[in-house]
mmCIF entry with sequence, helices, sheets and N, C-alpha, C, O atoms, coordinates in Angstrom:
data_MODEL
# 
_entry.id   MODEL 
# 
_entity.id                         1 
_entity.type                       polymer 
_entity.pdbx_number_of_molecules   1 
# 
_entity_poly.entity_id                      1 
_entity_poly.type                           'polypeptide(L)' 
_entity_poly.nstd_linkage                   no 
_entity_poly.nstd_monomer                   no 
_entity_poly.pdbx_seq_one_letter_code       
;(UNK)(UNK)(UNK)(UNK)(UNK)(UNK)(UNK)(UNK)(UNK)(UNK)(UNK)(UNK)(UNK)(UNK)(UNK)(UNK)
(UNK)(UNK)(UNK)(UNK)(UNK)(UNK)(UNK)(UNK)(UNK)(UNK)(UNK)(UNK)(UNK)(UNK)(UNK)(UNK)
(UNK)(UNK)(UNK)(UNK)(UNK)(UNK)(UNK)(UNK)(UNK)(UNK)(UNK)(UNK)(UNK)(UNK)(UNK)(UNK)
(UNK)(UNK)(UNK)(UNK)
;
_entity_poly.pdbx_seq_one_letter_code_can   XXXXXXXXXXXXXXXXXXXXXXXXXXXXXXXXXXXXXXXXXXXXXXXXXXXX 
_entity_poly.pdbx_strand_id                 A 
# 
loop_
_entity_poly_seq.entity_id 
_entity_poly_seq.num 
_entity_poly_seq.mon_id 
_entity_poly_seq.hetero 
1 1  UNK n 
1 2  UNK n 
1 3  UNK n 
1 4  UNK n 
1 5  UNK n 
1 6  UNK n 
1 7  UNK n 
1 8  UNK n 
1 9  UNK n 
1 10 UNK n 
1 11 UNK n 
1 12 UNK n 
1 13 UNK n 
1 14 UNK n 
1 15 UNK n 
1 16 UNK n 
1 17 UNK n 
1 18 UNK n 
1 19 UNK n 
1 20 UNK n 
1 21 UNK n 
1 22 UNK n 
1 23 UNK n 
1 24 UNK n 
1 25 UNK n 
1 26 UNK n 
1 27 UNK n 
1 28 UNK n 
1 29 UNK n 
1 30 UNK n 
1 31 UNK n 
1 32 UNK n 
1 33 UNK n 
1 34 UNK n 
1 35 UNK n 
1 36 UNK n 
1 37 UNK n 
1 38 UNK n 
1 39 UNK n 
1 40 UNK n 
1 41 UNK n 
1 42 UNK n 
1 43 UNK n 
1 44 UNK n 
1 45 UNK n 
1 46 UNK n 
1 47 UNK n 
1 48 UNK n 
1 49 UNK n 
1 50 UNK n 
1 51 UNK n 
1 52 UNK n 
# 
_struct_asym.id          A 
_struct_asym.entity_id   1 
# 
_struct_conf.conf_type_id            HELX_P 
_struct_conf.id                      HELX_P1 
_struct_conf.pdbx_PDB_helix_id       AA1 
_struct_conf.beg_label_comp_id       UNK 
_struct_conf.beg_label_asym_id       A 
_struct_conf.beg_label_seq_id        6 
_struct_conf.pdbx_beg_PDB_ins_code   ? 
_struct_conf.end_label_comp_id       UNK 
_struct_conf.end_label_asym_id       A 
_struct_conf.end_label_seq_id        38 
_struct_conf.pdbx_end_PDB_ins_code   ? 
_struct_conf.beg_auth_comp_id        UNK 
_struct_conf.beg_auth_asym_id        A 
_struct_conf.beg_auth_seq_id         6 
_struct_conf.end_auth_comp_id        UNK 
_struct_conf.end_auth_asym_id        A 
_struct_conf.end_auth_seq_id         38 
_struct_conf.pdbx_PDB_helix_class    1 
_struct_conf.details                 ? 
_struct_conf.pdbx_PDB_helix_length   33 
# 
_struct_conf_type.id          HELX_P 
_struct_conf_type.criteria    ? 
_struct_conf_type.reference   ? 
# 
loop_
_atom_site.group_PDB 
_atom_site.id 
_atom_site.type_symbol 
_atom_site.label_atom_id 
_atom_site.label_alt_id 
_atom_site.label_comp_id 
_atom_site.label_asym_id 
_atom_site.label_entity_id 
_atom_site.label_seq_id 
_atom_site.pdbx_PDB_ins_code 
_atom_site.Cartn_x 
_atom_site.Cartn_y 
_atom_site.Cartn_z 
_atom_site.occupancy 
_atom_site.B_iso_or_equiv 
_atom_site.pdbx_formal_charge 
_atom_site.auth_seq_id 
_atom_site.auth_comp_id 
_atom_site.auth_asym_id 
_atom_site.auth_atom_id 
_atom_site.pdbx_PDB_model_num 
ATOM 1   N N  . UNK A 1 1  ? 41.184 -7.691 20.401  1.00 0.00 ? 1  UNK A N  1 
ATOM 2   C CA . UNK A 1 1  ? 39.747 -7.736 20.631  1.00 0.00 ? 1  UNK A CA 1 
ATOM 3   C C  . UNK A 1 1  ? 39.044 -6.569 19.935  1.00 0.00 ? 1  UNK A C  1 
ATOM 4   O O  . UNK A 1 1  ? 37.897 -6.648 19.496  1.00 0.00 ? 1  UNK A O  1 
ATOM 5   N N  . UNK A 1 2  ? 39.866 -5.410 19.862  1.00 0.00 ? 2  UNK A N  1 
ATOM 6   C CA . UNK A 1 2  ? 39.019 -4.471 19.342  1.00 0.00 ? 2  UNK A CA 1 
ATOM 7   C C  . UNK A 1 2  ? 39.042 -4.392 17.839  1.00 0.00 ? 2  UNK A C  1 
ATOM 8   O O  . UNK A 1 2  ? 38.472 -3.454 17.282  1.00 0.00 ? 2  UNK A O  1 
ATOM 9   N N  . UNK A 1 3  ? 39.640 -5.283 17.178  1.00 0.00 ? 3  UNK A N  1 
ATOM 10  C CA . UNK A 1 3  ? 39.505 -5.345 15.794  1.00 0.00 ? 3  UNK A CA 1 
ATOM 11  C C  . UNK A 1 3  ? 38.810 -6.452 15.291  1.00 0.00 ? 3  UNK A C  1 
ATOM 12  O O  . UNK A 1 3  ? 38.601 -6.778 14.122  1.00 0.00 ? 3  UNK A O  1 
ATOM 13  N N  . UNK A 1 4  ? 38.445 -7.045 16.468  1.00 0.00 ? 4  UNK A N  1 
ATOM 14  C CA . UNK A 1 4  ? 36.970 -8.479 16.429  1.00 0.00 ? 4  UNK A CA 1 
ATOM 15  C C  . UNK A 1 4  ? 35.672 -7.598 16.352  1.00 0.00 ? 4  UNK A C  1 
ATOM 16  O O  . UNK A 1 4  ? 34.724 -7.699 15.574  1.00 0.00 ? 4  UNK A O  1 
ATOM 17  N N  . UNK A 1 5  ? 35.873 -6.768 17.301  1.00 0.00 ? 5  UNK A N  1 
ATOM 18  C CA . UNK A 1 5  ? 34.331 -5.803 17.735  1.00 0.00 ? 5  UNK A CA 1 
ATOM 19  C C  . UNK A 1 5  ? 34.251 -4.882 16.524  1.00 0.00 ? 5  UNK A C  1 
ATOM 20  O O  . UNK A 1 5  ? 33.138 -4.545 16.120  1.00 0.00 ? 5  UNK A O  1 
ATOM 21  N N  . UNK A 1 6  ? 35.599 -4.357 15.786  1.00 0.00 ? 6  UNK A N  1 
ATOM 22  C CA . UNK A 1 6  ? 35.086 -3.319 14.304  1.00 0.00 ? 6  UNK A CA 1 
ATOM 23  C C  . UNK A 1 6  ? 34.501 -4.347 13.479  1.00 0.00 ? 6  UNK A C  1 
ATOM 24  O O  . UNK A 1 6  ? 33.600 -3.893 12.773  1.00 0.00 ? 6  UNK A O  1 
ATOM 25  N N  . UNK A 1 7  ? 34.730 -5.679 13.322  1.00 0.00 ? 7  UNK A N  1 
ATOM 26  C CA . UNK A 1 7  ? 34.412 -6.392 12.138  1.00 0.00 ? 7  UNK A CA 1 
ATOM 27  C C  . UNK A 1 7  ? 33.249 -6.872 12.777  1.00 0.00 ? 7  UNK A C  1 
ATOM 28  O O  . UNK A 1 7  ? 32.808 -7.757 12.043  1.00 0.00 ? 7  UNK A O  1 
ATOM 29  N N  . UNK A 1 8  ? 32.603 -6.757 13.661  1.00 0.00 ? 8  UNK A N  1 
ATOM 30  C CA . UNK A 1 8  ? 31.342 -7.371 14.210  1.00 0.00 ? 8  UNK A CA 1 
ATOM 31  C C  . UNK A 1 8  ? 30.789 -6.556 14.235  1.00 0.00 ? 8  UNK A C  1 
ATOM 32  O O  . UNK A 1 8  ? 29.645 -6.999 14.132  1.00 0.00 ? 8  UNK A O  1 
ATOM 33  N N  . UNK A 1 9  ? 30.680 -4.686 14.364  1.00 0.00 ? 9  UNK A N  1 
ATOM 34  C CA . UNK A 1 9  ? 29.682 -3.805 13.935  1.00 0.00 ? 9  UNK A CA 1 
ATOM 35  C C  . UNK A 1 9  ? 29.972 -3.847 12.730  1.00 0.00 ? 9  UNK A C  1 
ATOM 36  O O  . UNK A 1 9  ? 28.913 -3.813 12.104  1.00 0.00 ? 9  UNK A O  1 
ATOM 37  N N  . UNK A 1 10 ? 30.798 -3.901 12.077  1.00 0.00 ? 10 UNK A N  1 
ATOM 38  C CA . UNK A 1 10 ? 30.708 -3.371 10.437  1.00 0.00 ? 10 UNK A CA 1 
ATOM 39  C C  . UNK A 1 10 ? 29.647 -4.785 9.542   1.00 0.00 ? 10 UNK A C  1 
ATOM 40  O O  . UNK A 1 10 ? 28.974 -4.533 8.542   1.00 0.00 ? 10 UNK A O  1 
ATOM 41  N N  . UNK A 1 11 ? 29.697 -5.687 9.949   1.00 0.00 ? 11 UNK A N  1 
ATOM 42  C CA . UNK A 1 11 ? 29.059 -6.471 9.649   1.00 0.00 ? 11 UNK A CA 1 
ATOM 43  C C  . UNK A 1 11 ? 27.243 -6.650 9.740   1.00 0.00 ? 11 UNK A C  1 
ATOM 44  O O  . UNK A 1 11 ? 26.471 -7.016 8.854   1.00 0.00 ? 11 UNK A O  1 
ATOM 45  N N  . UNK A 1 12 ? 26.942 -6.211 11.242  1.00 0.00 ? 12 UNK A N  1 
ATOM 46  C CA . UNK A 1 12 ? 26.216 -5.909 12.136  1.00 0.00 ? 12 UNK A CA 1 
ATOM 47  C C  . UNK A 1 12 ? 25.199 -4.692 10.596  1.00 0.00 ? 12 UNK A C  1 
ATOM 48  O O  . UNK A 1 12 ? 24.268 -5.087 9.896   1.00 0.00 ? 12 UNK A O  1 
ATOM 49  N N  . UNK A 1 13 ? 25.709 -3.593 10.567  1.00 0.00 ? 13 UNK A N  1 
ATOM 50  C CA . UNK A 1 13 ? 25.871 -2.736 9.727   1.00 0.00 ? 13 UNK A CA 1 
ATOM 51  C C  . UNK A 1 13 ? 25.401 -2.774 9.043   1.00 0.00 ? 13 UNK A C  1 
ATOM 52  O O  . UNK A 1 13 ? 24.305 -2.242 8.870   1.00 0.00 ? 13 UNK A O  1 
ATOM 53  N N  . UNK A 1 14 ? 26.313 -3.753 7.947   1.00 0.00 ? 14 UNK A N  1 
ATOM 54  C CA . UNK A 1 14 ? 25.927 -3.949 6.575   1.00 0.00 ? 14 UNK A CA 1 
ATOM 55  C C  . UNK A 1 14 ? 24.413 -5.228 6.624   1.00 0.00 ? 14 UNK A C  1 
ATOM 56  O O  . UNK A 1 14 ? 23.910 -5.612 5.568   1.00 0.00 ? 14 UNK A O  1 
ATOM 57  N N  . UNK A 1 15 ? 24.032 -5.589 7.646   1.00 0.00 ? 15 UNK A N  1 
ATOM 58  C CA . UNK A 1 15 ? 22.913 -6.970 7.442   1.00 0.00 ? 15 UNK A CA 1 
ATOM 59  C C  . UNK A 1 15 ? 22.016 -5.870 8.182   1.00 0.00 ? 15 UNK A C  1 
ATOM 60  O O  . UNK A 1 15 ? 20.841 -6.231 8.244   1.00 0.00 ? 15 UNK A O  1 
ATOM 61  N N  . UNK A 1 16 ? 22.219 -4.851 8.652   1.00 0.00 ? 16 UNK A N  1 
ATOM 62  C CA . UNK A 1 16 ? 20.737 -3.823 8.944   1.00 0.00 ? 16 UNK A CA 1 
ATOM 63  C C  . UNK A 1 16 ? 20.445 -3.008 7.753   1.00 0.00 ? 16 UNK A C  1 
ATOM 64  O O  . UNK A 1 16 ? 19.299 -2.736 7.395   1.00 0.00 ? 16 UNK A O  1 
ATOM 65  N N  . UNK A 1 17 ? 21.726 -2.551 7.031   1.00 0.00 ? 17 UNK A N  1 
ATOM 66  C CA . UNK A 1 17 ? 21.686 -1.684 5.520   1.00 0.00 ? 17 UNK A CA 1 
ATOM 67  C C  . UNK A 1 17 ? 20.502 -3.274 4.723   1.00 0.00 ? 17 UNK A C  1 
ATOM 68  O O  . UNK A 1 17 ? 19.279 -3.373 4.821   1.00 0.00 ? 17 UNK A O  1 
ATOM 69  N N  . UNK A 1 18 ? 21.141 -3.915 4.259   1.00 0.00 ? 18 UNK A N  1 
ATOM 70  C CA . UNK A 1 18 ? 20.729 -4.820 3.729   1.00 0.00 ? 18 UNK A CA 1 
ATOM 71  C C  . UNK A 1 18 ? 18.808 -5.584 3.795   1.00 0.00 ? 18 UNK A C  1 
ATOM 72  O O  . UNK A 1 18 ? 17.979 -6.022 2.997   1.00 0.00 ? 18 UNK A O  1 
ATOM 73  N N  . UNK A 1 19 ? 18.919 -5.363 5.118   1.00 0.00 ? 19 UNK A N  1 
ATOM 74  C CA . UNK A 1 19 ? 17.577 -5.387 5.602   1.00 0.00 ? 19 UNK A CA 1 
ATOM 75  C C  . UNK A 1 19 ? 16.613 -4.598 5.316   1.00 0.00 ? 19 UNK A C  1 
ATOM 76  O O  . UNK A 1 19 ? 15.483 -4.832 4.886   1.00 0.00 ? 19 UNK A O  1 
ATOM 77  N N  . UNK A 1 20 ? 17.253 -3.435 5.643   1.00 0.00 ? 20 UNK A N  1 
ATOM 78  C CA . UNK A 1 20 ? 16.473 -2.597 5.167   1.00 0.00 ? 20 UNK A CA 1 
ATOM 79  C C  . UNK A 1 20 ? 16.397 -2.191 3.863   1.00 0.00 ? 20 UNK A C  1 
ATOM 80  O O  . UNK A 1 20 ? 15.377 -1.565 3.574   1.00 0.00 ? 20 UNK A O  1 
ATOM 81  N N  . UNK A 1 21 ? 17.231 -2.385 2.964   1.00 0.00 ? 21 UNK A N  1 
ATOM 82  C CA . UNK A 1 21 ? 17.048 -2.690 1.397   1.00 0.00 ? 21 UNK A CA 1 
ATOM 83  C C  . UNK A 1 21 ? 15.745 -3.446 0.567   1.00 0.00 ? 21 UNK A C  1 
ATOM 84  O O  . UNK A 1 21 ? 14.944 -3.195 -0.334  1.00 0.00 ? 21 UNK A O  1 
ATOM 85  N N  . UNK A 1 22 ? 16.130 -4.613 1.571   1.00 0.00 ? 22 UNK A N  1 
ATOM 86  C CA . UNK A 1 22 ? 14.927 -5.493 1.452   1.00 0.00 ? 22 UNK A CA 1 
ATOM 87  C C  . UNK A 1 22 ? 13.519 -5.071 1.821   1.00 0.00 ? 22 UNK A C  1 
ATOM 88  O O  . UNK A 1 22 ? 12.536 -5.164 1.087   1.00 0.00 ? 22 UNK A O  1 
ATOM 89  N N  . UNK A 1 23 ? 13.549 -4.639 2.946   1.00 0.00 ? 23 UNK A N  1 
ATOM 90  C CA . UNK A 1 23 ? 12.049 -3.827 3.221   1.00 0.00 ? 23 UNK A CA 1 
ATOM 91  C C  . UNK A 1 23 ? 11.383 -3.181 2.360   1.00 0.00 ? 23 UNK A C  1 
ATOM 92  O O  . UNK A 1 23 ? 10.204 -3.321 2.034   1.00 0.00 ? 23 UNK A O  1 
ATOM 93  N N  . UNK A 1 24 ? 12.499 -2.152 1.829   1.00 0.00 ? 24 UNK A N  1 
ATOM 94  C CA . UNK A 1 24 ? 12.349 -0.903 0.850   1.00 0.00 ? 24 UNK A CA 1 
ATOM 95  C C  . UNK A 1 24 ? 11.393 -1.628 -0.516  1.00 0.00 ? 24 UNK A C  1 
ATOM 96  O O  . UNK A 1 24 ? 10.232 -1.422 -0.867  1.00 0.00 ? 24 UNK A O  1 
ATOM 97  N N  . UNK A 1 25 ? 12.464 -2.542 -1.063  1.00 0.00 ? 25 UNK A N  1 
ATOM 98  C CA . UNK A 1 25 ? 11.760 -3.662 -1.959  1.00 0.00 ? 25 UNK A CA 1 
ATOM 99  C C  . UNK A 1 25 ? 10.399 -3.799 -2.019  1.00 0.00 ? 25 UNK A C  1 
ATOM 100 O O  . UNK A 1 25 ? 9.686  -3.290 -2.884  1.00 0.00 ? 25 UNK A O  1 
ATOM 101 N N  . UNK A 1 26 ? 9.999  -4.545 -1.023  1.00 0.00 ? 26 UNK A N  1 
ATOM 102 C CA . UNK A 1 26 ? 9.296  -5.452 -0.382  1.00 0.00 ? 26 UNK A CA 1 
ATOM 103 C C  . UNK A 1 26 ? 8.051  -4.541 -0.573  1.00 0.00 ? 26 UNK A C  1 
ATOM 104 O O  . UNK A 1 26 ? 7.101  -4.944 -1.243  1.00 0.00 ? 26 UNK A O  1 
ATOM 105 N N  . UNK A 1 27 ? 8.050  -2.873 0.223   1.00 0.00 ? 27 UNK A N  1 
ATOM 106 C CA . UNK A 1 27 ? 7.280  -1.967 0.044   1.00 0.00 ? 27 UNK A CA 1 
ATOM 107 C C  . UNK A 1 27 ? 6.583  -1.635 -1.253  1.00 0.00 ? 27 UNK A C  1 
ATOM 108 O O  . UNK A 1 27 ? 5.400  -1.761 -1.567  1.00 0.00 ? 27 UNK A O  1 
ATOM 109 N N  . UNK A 1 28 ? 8.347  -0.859 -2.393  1.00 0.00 ? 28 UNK A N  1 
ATOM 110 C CA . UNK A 1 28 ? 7.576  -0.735 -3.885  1.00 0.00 ? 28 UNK A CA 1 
ATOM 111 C C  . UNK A 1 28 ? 6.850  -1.835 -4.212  1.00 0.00 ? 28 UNK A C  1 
ATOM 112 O O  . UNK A 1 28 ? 5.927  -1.576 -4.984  1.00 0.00 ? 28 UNK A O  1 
ATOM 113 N N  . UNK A 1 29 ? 6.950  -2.993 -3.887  1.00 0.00 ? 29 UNK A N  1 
ATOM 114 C CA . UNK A 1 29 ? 6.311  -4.478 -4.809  1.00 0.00 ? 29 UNK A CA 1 
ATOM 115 C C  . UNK A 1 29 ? 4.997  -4.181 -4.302  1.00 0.00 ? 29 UNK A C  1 
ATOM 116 O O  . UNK A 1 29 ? 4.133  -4.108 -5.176  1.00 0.00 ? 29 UNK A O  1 
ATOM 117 N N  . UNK A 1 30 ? 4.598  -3.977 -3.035  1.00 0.00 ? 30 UNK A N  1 
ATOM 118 C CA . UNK A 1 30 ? 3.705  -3.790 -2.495  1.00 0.00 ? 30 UNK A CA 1 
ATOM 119 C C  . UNK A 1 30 ? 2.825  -2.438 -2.981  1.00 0.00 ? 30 UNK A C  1 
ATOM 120 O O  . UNK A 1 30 ? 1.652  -2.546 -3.338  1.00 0.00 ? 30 UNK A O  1 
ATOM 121 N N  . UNK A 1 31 ? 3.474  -1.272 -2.952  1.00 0.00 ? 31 UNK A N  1 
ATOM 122 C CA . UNK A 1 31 ? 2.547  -0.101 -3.705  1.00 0.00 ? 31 UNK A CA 1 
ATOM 123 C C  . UNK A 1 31 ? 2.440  -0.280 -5.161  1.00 0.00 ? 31 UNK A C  1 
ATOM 124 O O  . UNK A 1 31 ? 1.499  0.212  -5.785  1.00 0.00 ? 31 UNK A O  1 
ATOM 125 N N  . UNK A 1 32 ? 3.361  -0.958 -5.720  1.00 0.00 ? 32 UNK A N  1 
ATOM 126 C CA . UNK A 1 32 ? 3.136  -1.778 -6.908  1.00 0.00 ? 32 UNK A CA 1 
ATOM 127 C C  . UNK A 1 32 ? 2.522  -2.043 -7.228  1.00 0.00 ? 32 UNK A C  1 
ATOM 128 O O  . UNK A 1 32 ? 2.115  -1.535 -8.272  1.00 0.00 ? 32 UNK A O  1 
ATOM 129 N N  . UNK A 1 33 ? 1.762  -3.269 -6.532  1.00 0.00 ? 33 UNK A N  1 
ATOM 130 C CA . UNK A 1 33 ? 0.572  -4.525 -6.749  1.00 0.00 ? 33 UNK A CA 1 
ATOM 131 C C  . UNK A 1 33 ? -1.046 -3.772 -6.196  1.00 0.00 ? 33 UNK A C  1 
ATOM 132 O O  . UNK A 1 33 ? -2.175 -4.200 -6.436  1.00 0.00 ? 33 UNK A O  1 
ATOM 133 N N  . UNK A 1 34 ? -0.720 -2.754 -5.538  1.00 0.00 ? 34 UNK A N  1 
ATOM 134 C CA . UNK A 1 34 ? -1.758 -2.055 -5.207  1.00 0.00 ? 34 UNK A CA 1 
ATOM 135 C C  . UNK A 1 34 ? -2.378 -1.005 -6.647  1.00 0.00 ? 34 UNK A C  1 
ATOM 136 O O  . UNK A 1 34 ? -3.500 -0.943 -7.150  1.00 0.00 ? 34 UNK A O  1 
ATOM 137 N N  . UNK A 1 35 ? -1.138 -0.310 -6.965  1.00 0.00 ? 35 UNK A N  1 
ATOM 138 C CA . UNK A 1 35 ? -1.389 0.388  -8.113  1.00 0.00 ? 35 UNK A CA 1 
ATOM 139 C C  . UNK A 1 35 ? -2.192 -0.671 -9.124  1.00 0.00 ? 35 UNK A C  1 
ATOM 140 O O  . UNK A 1 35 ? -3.407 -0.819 -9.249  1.00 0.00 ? 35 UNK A O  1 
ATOM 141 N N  . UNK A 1 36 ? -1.304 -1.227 -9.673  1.00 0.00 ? 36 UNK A N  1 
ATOM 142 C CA . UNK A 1 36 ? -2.094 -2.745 -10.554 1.00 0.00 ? 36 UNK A CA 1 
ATOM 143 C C  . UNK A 1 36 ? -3.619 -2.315 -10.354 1.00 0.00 ? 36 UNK A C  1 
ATOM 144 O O  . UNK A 1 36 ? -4.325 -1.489 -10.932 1.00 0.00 ? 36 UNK A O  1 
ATOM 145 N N  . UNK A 1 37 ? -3.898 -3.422 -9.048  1.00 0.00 ? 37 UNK A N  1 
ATOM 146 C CA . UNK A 1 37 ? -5.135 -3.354 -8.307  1.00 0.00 ? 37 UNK A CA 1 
ATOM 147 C C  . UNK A 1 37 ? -6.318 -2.362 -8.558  1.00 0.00 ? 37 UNK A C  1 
ATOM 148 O O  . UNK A 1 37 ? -7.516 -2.482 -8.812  1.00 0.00 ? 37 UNK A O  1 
ATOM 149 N N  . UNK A 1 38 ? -5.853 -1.812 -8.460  1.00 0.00 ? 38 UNK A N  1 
ATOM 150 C CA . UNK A 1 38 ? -6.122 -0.310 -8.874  1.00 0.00 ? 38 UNK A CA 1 
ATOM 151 C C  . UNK A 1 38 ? -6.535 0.501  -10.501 1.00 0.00 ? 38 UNK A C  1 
ATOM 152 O O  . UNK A 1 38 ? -7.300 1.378  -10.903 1.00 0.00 ? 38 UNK A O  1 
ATOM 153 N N  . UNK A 1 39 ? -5.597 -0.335 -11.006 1.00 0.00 ? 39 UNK A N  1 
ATOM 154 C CA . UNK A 1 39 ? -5.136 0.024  -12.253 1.00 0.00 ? 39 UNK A CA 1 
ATOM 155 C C  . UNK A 1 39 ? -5.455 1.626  -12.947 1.00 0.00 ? 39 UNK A C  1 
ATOM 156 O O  . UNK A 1 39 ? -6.234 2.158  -13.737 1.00 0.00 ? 39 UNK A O  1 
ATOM 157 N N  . UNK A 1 40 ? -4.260 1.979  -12.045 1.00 0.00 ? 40 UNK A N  1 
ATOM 158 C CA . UNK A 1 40 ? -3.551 3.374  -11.748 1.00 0.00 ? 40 UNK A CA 1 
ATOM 159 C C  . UNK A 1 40 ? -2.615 3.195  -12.989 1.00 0.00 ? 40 UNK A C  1 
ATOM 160 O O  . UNK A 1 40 ? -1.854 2.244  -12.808 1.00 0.00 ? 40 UNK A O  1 
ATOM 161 N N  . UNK A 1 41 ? -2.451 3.764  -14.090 1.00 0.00 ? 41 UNK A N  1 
ATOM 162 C CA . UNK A 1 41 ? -1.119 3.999  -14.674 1.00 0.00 ? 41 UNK A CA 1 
ATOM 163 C C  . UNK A 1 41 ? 0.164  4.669  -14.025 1.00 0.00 ? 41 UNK A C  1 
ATOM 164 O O  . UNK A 1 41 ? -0.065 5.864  -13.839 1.00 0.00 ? 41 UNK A O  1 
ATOM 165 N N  . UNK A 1 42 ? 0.811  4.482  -13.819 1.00 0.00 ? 42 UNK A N  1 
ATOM 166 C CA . UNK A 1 42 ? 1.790  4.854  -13.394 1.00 0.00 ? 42 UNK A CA 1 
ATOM 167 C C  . UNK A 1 42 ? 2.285  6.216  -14.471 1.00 0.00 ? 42 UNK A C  1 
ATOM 168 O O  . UNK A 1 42 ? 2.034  6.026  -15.661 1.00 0.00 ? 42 UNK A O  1 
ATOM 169 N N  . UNK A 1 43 ? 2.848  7.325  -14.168 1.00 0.00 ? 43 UNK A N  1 
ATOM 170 C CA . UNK A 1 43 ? 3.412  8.314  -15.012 1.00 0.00 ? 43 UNK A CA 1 
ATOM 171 C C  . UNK A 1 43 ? 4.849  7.714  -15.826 1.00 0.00 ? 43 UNK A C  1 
ATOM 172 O O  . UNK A 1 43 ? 5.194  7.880  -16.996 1.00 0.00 ? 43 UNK A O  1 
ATOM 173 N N  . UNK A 1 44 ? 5.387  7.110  -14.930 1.00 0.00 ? 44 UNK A N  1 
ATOM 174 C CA . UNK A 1 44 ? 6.906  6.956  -15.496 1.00 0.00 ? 44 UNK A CA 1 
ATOM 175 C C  . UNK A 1 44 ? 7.100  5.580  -16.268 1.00 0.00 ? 44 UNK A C  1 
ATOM 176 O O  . UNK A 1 44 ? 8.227  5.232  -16.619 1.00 0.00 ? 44 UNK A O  1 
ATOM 177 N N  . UNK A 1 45 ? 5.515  4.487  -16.628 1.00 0.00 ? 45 UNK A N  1 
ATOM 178 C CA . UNK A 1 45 ? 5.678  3.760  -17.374 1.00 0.00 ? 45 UNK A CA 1 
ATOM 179 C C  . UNK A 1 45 ? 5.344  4.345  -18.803 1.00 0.00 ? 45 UNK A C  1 
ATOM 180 O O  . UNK A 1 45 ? 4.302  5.000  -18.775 1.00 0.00 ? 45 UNK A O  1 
ATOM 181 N N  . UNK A 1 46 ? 6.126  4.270  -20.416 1.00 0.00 ? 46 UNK A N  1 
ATOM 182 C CA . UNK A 1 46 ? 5.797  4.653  -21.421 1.00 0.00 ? 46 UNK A CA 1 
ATOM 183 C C  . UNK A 1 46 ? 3.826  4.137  -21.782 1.00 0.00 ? 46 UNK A C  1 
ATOM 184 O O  . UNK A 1 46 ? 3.081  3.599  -20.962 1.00 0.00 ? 46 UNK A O  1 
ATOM 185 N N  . UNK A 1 47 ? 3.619  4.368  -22.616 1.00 0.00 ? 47 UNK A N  1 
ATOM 186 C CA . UNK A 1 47 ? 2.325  3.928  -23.247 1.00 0.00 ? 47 UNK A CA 1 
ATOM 187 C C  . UNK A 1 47 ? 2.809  3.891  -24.736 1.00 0.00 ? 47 UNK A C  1 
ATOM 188 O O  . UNK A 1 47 ? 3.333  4.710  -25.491 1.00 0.00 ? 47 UNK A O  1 
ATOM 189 N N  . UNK A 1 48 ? 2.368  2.457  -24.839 1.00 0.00 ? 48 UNK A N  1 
ATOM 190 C CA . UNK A 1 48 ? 2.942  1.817  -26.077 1.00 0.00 ? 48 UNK A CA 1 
ATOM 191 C C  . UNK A 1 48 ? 1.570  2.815  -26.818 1.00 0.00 ? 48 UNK A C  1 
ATOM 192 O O  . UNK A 1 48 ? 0.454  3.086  -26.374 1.00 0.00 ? 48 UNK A O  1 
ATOM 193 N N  . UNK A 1 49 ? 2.326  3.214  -28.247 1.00 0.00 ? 49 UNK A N  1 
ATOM 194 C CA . UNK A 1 49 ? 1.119  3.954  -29.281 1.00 0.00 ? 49 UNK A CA 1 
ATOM 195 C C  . UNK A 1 49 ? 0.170  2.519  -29.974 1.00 0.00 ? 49 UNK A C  1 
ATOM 196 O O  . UNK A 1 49 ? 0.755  1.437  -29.940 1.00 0.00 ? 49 UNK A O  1 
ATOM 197 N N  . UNK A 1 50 ? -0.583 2.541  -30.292 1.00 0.00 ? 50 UNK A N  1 
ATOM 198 C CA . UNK A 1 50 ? -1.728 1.430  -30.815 1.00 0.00 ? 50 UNK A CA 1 
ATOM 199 C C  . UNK A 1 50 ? -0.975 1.138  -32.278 1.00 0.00 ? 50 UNK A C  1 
ATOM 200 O O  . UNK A 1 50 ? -0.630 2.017  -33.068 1.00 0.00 ? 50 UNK A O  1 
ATOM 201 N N  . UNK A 1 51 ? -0.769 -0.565 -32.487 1.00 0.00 ? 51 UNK A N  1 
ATOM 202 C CA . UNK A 1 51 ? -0.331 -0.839 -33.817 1.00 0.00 ? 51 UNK A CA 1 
ATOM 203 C C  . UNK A 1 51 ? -1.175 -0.767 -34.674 1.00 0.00 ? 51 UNK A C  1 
ATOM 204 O O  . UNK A 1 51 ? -2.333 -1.065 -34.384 1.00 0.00 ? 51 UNK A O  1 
ATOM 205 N N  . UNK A 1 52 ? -0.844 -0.359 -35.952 1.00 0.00 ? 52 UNK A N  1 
ATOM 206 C CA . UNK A 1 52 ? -1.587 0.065  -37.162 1.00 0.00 ? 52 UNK A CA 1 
ATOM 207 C C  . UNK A 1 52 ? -2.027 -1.396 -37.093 1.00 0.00 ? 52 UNK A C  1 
ATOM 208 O O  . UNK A 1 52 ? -2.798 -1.849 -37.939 1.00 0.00 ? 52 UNK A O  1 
# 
């Protein structure tokens, strides 16, 4: 039984890690689409130089 209950927290575990991965996501897309919105350049996107 007690090696049912390690594989049922470790599991448990990994789908709250996971979840919260997703949140994390979910967030940047979200301060993302706000920036856009905004139209904030971001620092860490390049700026293409103007074609001749």
């Amino acid at each position: 039984m007690t090696v049912a209950l390690q594989r049922r927290r470790l599991e448990q575990r990994r789908e709250a890690e996971a979840a919260d991965k997703t949140a994390q996501w979910e967030e940047r897309q979200r301060h993302k689409e706000r920036l856009r919105a905004a139209k904030v350049v971001p620092l860490f996107d390049p700026i293409e130089p103007p074609s001749p």
